[in-house]
C-alpha positions, 0 to 999 in steps of 0.5 A: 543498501541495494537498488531494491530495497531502495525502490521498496521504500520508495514504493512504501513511501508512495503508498504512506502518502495516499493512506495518509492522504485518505485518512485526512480526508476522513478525518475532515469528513468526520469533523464536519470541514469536508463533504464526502466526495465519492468520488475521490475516496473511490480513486484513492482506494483502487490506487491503494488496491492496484500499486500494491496489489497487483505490482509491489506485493507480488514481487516482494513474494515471488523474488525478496520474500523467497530468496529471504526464505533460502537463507534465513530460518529467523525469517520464515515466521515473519515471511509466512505472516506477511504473505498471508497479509498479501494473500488476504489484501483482495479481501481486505480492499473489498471489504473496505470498497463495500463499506464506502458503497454502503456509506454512500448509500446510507448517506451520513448514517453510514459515515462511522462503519466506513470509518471504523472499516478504514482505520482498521485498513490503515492500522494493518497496512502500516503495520504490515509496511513497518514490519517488512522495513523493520524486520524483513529488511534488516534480516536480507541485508545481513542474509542475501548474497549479492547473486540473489540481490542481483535478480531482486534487484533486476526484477524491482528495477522495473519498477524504479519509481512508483509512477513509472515501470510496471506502476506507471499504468496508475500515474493517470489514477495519482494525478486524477486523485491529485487534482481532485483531493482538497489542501493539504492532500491535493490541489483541489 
């Protein structure tokens, strides 16, 4: 296994927990044993939208997805879904930003459309991780040579954990959200 795909999954695991963590959330929220906190809900969705948007995702496209595509013409259908996925994700987490506003500006009424937008938002992001683990994986470690491993891995390394390299600009935004989500999420 190489350096990269470590950090990947490393990166996959970080994000799992704060879908998981917004989805607990709503689910107390929907059962009555959380009031809405805008404010938290708003940081767990830029934390979704920045690490993977603006540092995990593009190096999955500029440096695993391309050497993956020289190699492996079973990969390039898989390749060209999930980068479509990439593409459309600023789409994605805006629609899911407008629905969180117009449930706070609805108050409670509002609180089904936002559900109904963040499950449909939870559902592709773990098909979409599922489908790079599963799938993409699997088909670089039987088809990458170890020079495109090298520059793979030389360009994850900057992010060799989530809250340090490139993603560490956002350690602040995942202690903020910490600190704030109530058990079994945070330590609010």
């Amino acid at each position: 296994m190489t350096k990269s795909i470590d950090i990947i999954h490393d990166e996959h695991r970080a994000l799992a927990a704060m879908l998981s963590g917004i989805r607990t959330i709503a689910m107390g929220i929907e059962a009555g044993r959380l009031k809405p906190d805008f404010e938290l809900l708003s940081a767990m969705i830029e934390y979704i939208e920045k690490v993977p948007e603006k540092v995990h995702h593009p190096k999955e496209d500029q440096y695993l997805f391309a050497k993956l595509r020289l190699r492996s013409v079973e990969a390039l259908p898989i390749i060209e879904h999930l980068e479509e996925e990439h593409r459309q994700g600023e789409a994605r987490i805006n629609a899911l930003r407008a629905s969180l506003a117009a449930y706070r500006e609805a108050g409670p009424a509002g609180f089904a459309a936002f559900y109904e937008m963040l499950q449909t938002y939870l559902d592709q992001e773990w098909q979409h991780m599922n489908t790079e683990e599963k799938q993409i994986f699997p088909l670089a470690r039987a088809c990458l040579t170890a020079e495109d491993w090298a520059e793979i891995d030389a360009a994850f390394l900057t992010n060799d954990n989530p809250w340090q390299g490139a993603a560490g600009q956002y350690a602040g935004l995942f202690s903020k959200i910490v600190n704030m989500a109530p058990a079994p999420v945070g330590l609010g």
